[in-house]
N, C-alpha and C positions, 0 to 999 in steps of 0.2 A: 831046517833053516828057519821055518815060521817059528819053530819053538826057542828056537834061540833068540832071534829080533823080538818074542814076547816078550822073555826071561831079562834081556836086556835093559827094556822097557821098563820093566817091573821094578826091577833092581834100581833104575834110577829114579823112577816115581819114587820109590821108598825113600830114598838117598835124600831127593828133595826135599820130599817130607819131614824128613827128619832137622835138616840143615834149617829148615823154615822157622820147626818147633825150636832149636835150639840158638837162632836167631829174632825171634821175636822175646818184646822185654815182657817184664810180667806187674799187674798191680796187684799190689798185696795192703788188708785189710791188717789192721794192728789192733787188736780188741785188751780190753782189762782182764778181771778176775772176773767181773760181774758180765762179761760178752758185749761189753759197749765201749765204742767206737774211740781211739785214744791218741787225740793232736798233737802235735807236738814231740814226738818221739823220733829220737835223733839212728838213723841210720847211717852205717857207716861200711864199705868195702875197702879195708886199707886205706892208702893214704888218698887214692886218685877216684875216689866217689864218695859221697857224703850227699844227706839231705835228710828234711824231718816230714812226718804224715802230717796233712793236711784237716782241715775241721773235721773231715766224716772218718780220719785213723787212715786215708787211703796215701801211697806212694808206688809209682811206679820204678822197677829196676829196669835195669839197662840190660840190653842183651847183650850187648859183647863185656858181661863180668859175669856170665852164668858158671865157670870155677872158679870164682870166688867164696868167703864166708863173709856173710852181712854181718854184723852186731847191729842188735837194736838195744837201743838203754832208754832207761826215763827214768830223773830223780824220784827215788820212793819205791823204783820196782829192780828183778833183782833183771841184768844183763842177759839177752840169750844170742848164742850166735847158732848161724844155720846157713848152710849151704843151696846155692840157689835151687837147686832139685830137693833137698828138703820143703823146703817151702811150699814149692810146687804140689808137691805129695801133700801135704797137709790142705792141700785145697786153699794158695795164697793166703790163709789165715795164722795170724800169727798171735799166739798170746802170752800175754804180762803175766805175770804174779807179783804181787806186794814182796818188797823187802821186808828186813826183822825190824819195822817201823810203823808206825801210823800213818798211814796214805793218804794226802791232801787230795781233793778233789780238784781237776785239771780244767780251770779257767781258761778261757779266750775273752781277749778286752778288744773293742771297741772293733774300726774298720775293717782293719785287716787278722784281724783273729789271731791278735799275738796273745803271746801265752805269758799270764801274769806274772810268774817269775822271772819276766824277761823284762820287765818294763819295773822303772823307779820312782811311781808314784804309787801311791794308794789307793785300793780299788774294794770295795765292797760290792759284793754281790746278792741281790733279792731274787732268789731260784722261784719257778711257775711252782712247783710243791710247795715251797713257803705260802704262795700268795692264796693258792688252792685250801691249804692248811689254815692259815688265818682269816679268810673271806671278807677283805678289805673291799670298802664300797667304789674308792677308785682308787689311781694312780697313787694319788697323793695319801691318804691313808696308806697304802701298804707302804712306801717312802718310811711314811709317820711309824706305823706301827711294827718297823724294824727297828729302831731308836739309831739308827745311822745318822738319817737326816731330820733337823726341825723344819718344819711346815709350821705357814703363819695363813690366814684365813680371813679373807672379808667379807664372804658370808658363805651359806651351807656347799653349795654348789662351786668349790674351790680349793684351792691347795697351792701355798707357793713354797717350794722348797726352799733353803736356805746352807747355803755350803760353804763354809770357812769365813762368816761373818760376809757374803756376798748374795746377793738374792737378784730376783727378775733378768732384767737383761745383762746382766754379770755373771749368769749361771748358763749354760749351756745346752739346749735340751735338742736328742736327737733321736730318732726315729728310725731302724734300720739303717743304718748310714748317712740317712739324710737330716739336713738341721732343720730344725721348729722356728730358731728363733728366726725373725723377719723383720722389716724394717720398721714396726711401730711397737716392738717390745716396749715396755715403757721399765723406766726406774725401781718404781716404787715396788708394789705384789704384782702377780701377774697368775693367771690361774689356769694356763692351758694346758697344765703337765693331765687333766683330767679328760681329756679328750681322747687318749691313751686307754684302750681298753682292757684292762691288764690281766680278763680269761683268756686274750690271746697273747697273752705274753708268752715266751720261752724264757726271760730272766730281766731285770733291769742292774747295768751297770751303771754302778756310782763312783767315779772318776774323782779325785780330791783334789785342788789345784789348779792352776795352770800350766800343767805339765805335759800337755801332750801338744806338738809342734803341729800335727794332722789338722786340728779343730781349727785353730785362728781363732778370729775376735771372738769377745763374749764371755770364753771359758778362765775367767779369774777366779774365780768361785770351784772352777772345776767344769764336769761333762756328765749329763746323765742319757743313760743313751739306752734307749727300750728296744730290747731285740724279740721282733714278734715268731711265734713260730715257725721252723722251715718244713717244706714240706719232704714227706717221707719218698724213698725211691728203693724201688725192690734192686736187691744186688741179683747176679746173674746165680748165686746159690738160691737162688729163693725158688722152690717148690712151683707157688703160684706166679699166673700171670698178673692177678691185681689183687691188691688188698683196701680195704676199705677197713679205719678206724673213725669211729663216732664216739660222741662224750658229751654231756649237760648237764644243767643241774637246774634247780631251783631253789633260791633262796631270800626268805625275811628275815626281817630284823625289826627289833621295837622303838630304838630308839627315834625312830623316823619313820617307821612303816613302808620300813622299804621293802619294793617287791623286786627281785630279780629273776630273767628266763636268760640262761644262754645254751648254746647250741653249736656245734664245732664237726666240723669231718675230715678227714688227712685219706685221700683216696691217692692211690702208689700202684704205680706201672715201672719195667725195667728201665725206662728213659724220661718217664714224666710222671712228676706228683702236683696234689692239685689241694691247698689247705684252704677252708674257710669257715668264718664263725661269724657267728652273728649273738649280740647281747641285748638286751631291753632293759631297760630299770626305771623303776618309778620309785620316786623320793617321797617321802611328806613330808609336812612340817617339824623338824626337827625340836625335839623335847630336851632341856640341857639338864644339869644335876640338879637337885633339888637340896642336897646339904650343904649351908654354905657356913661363913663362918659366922659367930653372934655378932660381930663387930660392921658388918656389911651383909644385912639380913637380906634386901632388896638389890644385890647388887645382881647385874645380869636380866632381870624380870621383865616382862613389857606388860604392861597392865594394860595397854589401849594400841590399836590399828585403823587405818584406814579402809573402809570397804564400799564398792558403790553401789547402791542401794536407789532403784528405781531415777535413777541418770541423776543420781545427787552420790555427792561423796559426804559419805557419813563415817561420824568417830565411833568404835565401837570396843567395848570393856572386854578385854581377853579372860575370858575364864579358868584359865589356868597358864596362870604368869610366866610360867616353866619353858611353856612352848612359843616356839616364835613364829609368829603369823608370817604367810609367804613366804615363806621360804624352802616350799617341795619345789622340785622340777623334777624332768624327765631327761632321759639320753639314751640314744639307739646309737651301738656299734658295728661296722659290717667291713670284715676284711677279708679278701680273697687274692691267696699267692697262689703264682705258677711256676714249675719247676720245669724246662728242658733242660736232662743229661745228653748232650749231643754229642762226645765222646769222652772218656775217661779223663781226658784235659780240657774240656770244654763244655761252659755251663750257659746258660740263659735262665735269667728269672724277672717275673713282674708280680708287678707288688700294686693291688689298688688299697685302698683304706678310704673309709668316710664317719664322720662322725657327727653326731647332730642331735641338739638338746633343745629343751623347748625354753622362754625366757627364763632369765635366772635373777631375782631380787636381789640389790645391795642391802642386804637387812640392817647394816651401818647408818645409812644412810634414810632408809623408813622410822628410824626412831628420835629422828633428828626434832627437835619443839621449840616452840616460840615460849619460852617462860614456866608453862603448865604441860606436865605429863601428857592433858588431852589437848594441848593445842599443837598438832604436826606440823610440820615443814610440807612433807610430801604425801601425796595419795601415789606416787608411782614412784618408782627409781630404780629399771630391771635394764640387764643388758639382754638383746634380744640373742634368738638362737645362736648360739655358740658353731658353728659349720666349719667344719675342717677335712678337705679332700687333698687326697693325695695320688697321686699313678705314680710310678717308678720303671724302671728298664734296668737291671742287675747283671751283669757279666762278670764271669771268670775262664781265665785262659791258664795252665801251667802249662809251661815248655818253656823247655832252655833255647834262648838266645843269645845276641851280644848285649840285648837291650835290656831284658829278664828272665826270671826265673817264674814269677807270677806277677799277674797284671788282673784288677777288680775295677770296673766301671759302674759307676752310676749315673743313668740321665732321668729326674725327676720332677714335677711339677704338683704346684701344691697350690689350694685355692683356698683363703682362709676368711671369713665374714665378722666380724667385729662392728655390734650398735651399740649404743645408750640411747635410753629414752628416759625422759623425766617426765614430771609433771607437777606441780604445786597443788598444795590441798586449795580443794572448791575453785580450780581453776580451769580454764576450757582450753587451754593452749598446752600441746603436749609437745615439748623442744625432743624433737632425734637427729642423733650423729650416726652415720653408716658410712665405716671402713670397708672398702675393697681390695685385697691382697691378693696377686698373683705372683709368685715366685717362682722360676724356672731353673734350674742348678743341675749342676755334669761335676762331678768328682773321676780323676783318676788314682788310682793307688800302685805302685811297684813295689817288685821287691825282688832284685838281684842280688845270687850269692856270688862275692869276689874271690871262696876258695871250693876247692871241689869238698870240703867235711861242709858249707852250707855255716861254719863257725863264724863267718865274717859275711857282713851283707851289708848292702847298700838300699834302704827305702827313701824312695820321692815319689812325687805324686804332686799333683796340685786341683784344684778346684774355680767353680766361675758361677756367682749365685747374680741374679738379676730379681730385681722388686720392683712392680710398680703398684704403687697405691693411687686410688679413691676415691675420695673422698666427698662426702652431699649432706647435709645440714638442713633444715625446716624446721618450722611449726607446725602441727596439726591439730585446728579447732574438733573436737571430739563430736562437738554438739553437731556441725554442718559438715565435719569432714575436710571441710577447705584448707589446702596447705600454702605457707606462703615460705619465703627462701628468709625471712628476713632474722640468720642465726650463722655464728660462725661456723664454717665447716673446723674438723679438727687436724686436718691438714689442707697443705694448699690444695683451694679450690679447680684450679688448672692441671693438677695432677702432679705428682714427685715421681722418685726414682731413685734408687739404689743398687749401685753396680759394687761387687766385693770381688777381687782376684788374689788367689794363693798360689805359692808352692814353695816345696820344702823340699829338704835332704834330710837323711837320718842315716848316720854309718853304726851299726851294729857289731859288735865283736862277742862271740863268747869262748870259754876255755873249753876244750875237747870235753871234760866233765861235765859240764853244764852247768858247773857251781860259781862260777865268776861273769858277767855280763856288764858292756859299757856301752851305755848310747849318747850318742855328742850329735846335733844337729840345730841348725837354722832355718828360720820359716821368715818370704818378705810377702807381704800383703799391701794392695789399694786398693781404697775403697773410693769410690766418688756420691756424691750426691745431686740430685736436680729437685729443682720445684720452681713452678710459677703459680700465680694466684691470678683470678679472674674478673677482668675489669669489674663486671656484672655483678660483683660481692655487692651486697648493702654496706660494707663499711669501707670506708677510702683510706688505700694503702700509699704508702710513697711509692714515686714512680717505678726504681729498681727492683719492687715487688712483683711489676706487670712482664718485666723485660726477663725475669726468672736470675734464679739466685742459686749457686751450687759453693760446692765444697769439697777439696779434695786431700786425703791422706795417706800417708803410705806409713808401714811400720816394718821395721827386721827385727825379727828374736830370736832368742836361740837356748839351748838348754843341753844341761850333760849332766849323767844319771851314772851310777854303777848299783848294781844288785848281786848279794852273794846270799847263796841258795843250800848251804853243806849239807854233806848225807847224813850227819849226825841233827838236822834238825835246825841251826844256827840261822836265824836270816836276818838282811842288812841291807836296806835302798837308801839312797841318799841319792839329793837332786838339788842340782841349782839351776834358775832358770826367767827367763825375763817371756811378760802375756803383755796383751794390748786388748780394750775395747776401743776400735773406733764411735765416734758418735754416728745413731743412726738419724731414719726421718725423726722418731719420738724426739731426740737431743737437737736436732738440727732445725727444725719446722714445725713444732706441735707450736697450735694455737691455743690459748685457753684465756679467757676472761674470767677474773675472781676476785669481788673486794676492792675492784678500783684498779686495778693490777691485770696487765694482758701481757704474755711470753710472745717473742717475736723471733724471727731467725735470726742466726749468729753463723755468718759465713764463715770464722774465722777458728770454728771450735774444732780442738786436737783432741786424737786420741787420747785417754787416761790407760797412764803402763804399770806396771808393775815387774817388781824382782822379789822371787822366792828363794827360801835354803828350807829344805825339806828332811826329815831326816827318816827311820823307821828302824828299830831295833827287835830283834823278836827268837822267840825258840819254841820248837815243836817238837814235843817228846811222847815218852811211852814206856810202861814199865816192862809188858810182856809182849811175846812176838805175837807175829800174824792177829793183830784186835779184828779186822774182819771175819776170818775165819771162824768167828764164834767164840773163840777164848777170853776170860774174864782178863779183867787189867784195865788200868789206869792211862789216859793219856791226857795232854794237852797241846793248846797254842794260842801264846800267849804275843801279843807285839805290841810296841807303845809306837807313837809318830807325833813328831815334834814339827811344826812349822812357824816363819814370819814371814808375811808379807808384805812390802813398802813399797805404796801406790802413791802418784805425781802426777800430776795434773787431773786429780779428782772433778768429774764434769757436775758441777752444783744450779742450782736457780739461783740468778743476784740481778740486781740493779743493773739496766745495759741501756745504750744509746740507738738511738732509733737509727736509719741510714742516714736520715738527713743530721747528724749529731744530737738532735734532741732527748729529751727524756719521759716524753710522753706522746701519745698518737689522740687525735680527739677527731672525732663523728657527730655532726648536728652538734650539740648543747653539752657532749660528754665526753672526758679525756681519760684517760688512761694510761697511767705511768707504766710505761716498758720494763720488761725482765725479761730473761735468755738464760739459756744453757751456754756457761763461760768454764774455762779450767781453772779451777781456784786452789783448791785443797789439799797438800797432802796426808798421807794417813800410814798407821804402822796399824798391821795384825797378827797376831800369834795364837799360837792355842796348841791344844796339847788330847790326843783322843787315845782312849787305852781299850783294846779289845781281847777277850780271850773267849775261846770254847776247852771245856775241860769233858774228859769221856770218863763216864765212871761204868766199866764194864761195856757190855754191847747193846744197853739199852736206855742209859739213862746217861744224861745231857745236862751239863750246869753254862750257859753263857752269859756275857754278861758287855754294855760297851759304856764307854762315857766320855761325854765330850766336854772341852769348855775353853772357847775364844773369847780374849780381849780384841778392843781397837780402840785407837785414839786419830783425833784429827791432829796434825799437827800445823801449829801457825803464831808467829810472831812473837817464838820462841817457848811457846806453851803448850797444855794437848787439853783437848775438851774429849767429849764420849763421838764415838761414832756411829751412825746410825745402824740397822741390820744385825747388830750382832746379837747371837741369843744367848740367855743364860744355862748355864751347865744343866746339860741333861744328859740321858742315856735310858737304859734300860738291864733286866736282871731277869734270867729266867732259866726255869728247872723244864727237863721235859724226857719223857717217859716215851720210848716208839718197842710193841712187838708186831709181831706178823700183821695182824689183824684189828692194833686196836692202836692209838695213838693221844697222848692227851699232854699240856701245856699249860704251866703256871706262870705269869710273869709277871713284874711290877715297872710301869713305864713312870721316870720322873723328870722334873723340872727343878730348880734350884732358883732363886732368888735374885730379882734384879731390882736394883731401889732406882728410883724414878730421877735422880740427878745422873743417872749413867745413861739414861736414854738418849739419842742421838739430837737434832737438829732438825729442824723439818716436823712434817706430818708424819711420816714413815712407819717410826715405830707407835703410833700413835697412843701417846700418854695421855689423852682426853677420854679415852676408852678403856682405862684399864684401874685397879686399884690405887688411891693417894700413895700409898708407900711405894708403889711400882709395882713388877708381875710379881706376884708373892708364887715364894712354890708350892709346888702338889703332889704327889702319885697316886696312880692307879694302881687297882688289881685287876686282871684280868686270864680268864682259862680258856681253851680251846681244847676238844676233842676230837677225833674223826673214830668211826668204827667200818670197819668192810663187814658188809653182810653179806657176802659173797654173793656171785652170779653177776658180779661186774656192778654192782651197787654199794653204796657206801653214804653212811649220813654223818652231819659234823655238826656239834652244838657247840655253843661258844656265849662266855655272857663278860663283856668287858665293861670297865668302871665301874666294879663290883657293888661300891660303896654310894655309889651316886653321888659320888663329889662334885660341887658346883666349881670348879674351875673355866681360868680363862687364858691360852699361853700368850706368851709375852707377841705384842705386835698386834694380835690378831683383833677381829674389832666385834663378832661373833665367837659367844663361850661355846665351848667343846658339848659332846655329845651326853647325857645321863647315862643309866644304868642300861646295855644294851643286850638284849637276847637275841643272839644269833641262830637260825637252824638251815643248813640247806640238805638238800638230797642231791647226789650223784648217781649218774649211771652212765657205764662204757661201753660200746658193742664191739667187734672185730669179727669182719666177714671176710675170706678169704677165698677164690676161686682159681682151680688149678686147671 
């Protein structure tokens, strides 16, 4: 009897067991040919389940279809179907093989990590191997030195991108999901894409357009969004309990003597990774080309500086013309993320970053003179430490709801420090302005599928950024130290504020294939403003200035995209779509006194909009199958992209009325005629960018890109030139990769802008650049890397081969000379079982 009630027992413990195994669902890993991890891969059970792997290749199946057959497909690989106990057996791993094609490499853009065949604008991407491979000194050089984007430069210690004839606060810049830009972006360059440490990059996306509903204000220009690396997590096949990878390098360079140490570790547990790096660089004074043309023997030279010399400011003779005095700095990088995997559908992550330089010289502005080469303007004109802090708080949830299918949160806070300090030669009063920036922002992101194939979706999400600025102004006599208030702050002295609120819809469709995609959606945005100013100013405002002055906007847009993706190679985005920059504090409240001339607030200033038609045409081939697998053969891909943009109510500086109607504001004995940021202008841009990579067998690489936008103001039935836009450039390059050794040829150029095309304003500044305009140039430049195995590896590189004295269009500092690159690498991987 006992044996029976055992056996009983038995038999249904087993039974249990078994019903449990075959009731619980299973997550399954989707890997490539290469064993790395494959997003975006469309899973399907019949008609009544569907859904695709997420960024790390992971999906989970449903337990009640374990007799079913899954298909998994992905454009470029060939279809496998498997049965859910297949799968199982294989240890939930499942893998791809390349179709009889050349296999694109599988992009995630922006927020929510869609995948770039799915979305209908234009996306270039700058991978960590690239950046690692060409050893760009920051952000903005490797930007520069992919030929995607022009960078324009106001002195060494900067970089302002430039994206579809749109530059500084028309350009988009984001951070892990989070946005840079803040309420005192200004117009004109802006240089903080360098504060971005880009050894710890995982990739920067370059976004074209105003095309994405997600972003809101700003992104006219487009989005460039720097995705720092994530940290590593051992899966439940992993052998060890921790793994710990380490990597550094060190590297100089001549044409500035620059010194770089960086330093990095990705330490990985089954539920938590932990990544952080840390960089240092020290600059010197940058050395520019030395060949210039016969026709402008001197152009670019600085023969004389300022230096203080026993508590006197004394002129002194530069010894070699080449190099421009003060203009090293320094910049320390320090980012630390943290990864909890809390279950298979549920993630936490925090994100600190800080970054921090020491002053940086406007070199533009040190060579400024009174008549004679040695008589200066200034003994000083540096903005002080550049400070940019960031904490973040990351979540992801996947589970099926009513509400979603995937939900991504970010709540983050950013502390940002902006001075100027000047100083006149032989003078004892040193004028500084200190910006204080604190930003606080919560993004949500969704994303519901409305069919069980996951073919049809629904994304929204909205966002809530808060700013407040600053702002404190003085003199400081050098000689006694004594500070006095008696100087404009460069916002209101009582403090401002900037409130921005989004949200959007985006409905998704694609065809079971995955070769047809349509995205239609709208985005409304308001943004408010405040500021009041302080009795206590030294200069007397109208009274509406004390009682505080705001401003409010609201905008709706919207945009509808299709992209065709065929298996034979064929691709096709097309997009139409309306963007908005609201005016921020810079447009709304920036103070400045110049020349008789002082800018004042304009409660009454609107957003500047714009409407896009965007087009892209392209084909991706091959002559022989499987080109990965080692076989010789020819491939390519090749796509052109055609856009215009027509922007209205262009935010300009003009002539504006004080509150009390007047046209000028006057202090004791001196007046000053008022100007404002008004909507004045509109403007047409177009342009046209042609990309290809061609594969010649499995080792050698021909690419090549080139861009070139027009614009025009338009008004009063005529068009003049518009400011920002740069002249045709691109780049051209061969390159050589085996096992062990890797080496790179390229020619980077500019093309020719005559000085009656130049915009309006100081912007592009024509005072600074050759009489006929930016004349053009190219560079030569090579890059090697060698593995010397044991996890070492060195890379030599010497660009502007020729030592050409160029100077790109805009910028007010000529480009780098002849430069020798050398760093050393070395990786370590510790593993404990």
């Amino acid at each position: 009897m006992r044996f029976s009630l055992f056996g009983i027992l038995l038999l249904f413990s087993f039974h249990a067991v078994f019903a449990q195994a075959n009731n619980a669902g299973l997550t399954v890993s989707v890997l490539d040919e290469h064993f790395q991890p494959l997003p975006g891969v469309n899973v399907y059970a019949g008609e009544d389940f569907g859904g695709s792997t997420d960024i790390d290749g992971h999906i989970d199946l449903p337990s009640d279809k374990i007799h079913r057959v899954f298909e998994f497909s992905f454009l470029g690989y060939e279809t496998v179907s498997l049965t859910f106990f297949d799968i199982r057996r294989l240890g939930a791993k499942v893998r791809l093989v390349p179709a009889q094609q050349l296999i694109q490499e599988v992009v995630v853009v922006g927020r929510t990590d869609a995948r770039k065949e799915e979305i209908p604008y234009q996306v270039e991407k700058i991978s960590s191997e690239d950046i690692a491979f060409l050893n760009p000194q920051t952000t903005a050089h490797a930007m520069e030195a992919s030929g995607q984007v022009f960078v324009q430069r106001s002195q060494a210690g900067g970089g302002s991108p430039v994206l579809r004839g749109f530059e500084a606060n028309k350009v988009l810049l984001v951070v892990d999901g989070v946005r840079m830009n803040n309420a005192i972006y200004r117009s004109g360059h802006l240089q903080n894409a360098i504060t971005i440490d880009n050894s710890a990059l995982d990739k920067m996306e370059i976004i074209f357009g105003p095309g994405s509903l997600m972003y809101g204000s700003d992104a006219l220009g487009g989005v460039i969004h720097f995705r720092t690396r994530r940290p590593s997590i051992l899966t439940k096949d992993d052998l060890a309990y921790q793994r710990t990878n380490a990597a550094g390098y060190l590297r100089f360079a001549t044409a500035n003597y620059e010194k770089t140490a960086h330093i990095d570790f990705d330490y990985a547990r089954h539920k938590f990774g932990m990544f952080t790096s840390l960089s240092f660089s020290n600059f010197g004074d940058l050395r520019t080309g030395s060949v210039r043309l016969d026709s402008y023997p001197d152009f670019g030279k600085q023969f004389y500086y300022v230096d203080r010399v026993n508590n006197s400011d004394q002129v002194i003779k530069n010894f070699d013309p080449n190099i421009i005095p003060k203009s090293a700095y320094q910049q320390m990088d320090l980012l630390n993320k943290l990864r909890f995997q809390v279950t298979n559908k549920l993630e936490f992550g925090l994100n600190f970053q800080i970054s921090n330089s020491s002053n940086i010289s406007r070199n533009d502005k040190l060579v400024l003179t009174k008549g004679a080469p040695d008589r200066l303007t200034y003994s000083e004109w540096y903005y002080g430490p550049q400070l940019r802090f960031l904490t973040a708080f990351h979540t992801k949830w996947v589970g099926k709801n009513l509400l979603f299918n995937k939900v991504k949160g970010i709540v983050s806070y950013q502390r940002i420090n902006e001075d100027r300090l000047t100083r006149k030669f032989a003078k004892a009063q040193r004028s500084f302005q200190f910006e204080d920036v604190s930003v606080y922002s919560t993004t949500l992101d969704f994303e519901k599928w409305l069919n069980k194939r996951s073919t049809f979706k629904f994304l929204y999400g909205g966002e809530l950024n808060v700013n407040n600025v600053f702002s404190h102004a003085g003199k400081l006599d050098i000689s006694t130290n004594f500070v006095t208030g008696d100087k404009l702050t460069r916002y209101p002295s009582q403090g401002s504020k900037m409130i921005s609120k989004g949200s959007y819809g985006i409905l998704q469709l694609q065809s079971r294939d995955t070769v047809f995609t349509v995205n239609g959606g709208i985005r409304y945005s308001i943004i408010d403003l405040a500021a009041r100013y302080n009795k206590d100013d030294f200069f007397t405002w109208p009274r509406t200035f004390y009682e505080g002055l705001s401003n409010h906007n609201k905008a709706l847009t919207w945009g509808l995209g299709a992209t065709i993706n065929t298996k034979s190679g064929f691709q096709l985005r097309t997009l139409v779509s309306t963007a908005f920059r609201a005016p921020n504090l810079d447009d709304f409240a920036k103070i400045r006194e110049k020349n008789g001339f002082i800018t004042v607030p304009n409660p009454d200033v609107r957003p500047e909009n714009s409407k896009q038609v965007e087009f892209t045409i392209g084909q991706f081939f091959r002559k022989r199958a499987y080109f990965h697998s080692g076989q010789t053969g020819f491939a390519a891909n090749i796509y052109l992209t055609a856009f215009q943009t027509n922007l209205t109510d262009a935010i300009v500086v003009d002539t504006f009325h004080a509150p009390d109607n007047s046209t000028e504001i006057c202090d004791d004995d001196e007046c000053y005629r008022t100007t404002a940021s008004i909507n004045a202008d509109s403007a047409k841009i177009r342009g046209i960018s042609l990309n290809g990579q061609f594969y010649l067998g499995t080792k050698w690489t021909l690419n090549g890109s080139w861009s070139i936008t027009e614009g025009f103001i338009l008004k009063d039935g005529g068009q003049s030139p518009l400011a920002h836009i740069p002249p045709p450039y691109g780049k051209i390059g061969l390159s050589y990769k085996s096992k062990r050794f890797q080496v790179s040829g390229n020619i980077r150029f500019n093309g020719f802008k005559p000085i009656d095309q130049f915009g309006p304003g100081t912007s592009d500044n024509a005072k600074n650049t050759y009489k006929e305009g930016a004349l053009p140039w190219h560079t030569f430049n090579i890059h090697s890397s060698l593995n010397l195995g044991k996890n070492y590896s060195v890379q030599i590189g010497v660009e502007n081969i020729a030592d050409l004295h160029y100077r790109p269009f805009a910028s007010n500092i000529s480009a780098p000379g002849r430069n020798f690159i050398i760093s050393l690498r070395k990786g370590f991987v510790k593993a404990r079982k």
